[in-house]
N, C-alpha and C positions, 0 to 999 in steps of 0.2 A: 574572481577565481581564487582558490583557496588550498590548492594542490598542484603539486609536482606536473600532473601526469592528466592533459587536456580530457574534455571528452570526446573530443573528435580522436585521435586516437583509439580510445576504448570502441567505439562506434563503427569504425572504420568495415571491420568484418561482418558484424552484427546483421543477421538477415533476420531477428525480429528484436523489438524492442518491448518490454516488461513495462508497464508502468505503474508501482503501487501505488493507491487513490489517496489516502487521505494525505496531502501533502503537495506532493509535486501537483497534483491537478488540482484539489481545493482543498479547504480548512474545513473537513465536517461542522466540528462542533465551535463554528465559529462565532453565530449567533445563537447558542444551545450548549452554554460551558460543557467542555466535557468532563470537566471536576465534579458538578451538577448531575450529570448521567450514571457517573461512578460512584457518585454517593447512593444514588437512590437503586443501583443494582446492588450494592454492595449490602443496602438495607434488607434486599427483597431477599439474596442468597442469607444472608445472617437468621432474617426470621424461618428460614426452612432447614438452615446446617449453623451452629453456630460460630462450631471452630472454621469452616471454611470461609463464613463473612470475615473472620478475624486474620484469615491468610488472605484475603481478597482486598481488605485495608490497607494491606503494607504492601502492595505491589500495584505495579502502572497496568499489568494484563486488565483487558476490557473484560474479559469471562474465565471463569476458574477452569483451569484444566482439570484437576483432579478432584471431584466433585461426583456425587448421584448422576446417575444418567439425566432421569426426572427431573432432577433440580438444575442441572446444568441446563437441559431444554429451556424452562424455565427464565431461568435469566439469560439465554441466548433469545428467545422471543422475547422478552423486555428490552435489550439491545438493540435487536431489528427494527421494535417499536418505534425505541427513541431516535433509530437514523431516517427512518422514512418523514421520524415526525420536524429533524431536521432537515430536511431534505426543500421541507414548506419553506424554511428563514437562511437556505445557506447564502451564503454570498456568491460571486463570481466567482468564477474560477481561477486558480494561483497564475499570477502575470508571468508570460511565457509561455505557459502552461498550452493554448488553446495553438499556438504559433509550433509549439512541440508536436502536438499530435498530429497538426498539419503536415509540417515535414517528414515527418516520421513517414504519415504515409506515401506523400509525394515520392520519397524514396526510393517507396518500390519494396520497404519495409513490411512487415505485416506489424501490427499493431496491436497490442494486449493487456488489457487494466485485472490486473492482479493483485487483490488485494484481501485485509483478512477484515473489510467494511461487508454488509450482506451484500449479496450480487443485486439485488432488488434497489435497494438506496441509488448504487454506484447506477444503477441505467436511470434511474429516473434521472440521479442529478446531468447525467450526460445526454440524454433525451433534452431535458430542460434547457439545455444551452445548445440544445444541435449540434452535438461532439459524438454520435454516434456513429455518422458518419466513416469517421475517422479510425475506428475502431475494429479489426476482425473477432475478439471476442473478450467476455467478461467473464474473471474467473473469480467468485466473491469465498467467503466464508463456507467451510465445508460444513452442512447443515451437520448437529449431532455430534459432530465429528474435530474438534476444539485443537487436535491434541494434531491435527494435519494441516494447519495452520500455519504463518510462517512464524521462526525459522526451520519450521519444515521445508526441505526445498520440493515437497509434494506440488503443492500450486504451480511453480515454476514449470517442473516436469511432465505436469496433467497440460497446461497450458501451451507449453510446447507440441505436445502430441496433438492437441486438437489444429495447429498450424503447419502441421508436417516437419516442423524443422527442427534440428537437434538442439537441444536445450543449450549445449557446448558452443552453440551459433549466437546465443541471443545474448542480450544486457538487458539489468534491471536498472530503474533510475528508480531509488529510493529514500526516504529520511529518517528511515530508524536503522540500530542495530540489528534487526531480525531481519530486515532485507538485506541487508551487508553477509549476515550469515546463511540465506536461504540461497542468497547466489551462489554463493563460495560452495554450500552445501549439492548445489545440482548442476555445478559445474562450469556456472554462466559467470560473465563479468558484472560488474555492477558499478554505478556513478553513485554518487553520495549526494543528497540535494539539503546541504545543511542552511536549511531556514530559521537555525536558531546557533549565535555565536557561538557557543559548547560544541556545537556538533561537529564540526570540523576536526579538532582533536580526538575527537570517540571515532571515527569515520577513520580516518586515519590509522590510528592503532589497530584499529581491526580488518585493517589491509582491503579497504576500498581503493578501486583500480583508478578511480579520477574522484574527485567533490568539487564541488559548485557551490556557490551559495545564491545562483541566481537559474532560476529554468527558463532565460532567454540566450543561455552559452547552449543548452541543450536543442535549442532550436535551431541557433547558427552552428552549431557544429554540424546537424543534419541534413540542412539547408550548404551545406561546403561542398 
């Protein structure tokens, strides 16, 4: 534990739980560098806009927000491409991870993979492991639509509605800064899952309600 303020705590009200995919449940591009992915999107947007490959370079975004409609299509379909083609070499899924969405839903929880990976990837990898179970729905990347992405808290809020319950009710558990800002932005709580030592101080400043740096505290807190 890596913070003030438990996740059981945060949890405690929470009548659905958010789970953003790459991370807290697996490592996409674990066997399929995603340094690898990014170069060779970054190549495909460059040969079609030049200056947007050269904005696309210096930033960690998977797909260029401000880009051709066309062209943004474009390398969003080479994106999908490369996660589904991940999806063949991923690994297991992140330790804790399969014990989380258990209890989650034992709870009584409704349960919801929100994430900005394509909706297609995230069911196959969770079909593959029999985790769908566990799941009442999957809310992936907004096709076309880049810019509704997190930290948009659009996901959060569409997600919500499809569960009946107010957005205001749920927690996200997530490990980037855009899910720290997509809660905050739709009004939800949010746990930090810093799986990389930096993370906790970024997590932090940016007024995550609990961090973790393990998704087996996420399991036992739910499991409490």
């Amino acid at each position: 534990m890596t913070h003030d303020d438990q996740p059981s705590g945060v949890l405690e009200h929470a009548r659905v739980v958010f789970f953003d995919f790459d991370g807290p449940v697996c490592d996409v591009f674990a066997r399929l560098p995603a340094s690898e992915v990014a170069k060779q999107l970054t190549a495909l947007l460059s040969i079609q806009h030049e200056t947007a490959g050269a904005e696309a370079a210096e930033t960690d975004d998977r797909i260029a927000h401000e880009t051709d409609a066309a062209i943004g299509q474009a390398v969003e379909q080479a994106l999908t491409a490369a996660e589904v083609e991940a999806v063949a070499v991923a690994g297991p899924p992140t330790p804790g991870a399969v014990e989380s969405l258990q209890a989650a839903r034992s709870s009584g929880r409704a349960v919801v993979v929100v994430s900005n990976n394509s909706a297609d990837y995230v069911q196959r990898f969770m079909e593959l492991h029999g985790l769908g179970k566990y799941v009442a729905r999957t809310i992936g990347r907004p096709s076309g639509e880049p810019h509704l992405m997190k930290p948009n808290p659009y996901p959060l809020i569409s997600a919500a509605e499809q569960v009946h319950v107010d957005v205001t009710l749920s927690t996200l558990i997530g490990d980037s800064l855009t899910d720290i800002q997509a809660a905050h932005a739709a009004g939800a709580t949010v746990i930090g899952y810093a799986n990389k030592p930096h993370k906790a101080a970024l997590f932090a400043e940016a007024g995550a309600d609990a961090i973790t740096d393990a998704m087996q505290d996420i399991a036992d807190a739910l499991a409490a």
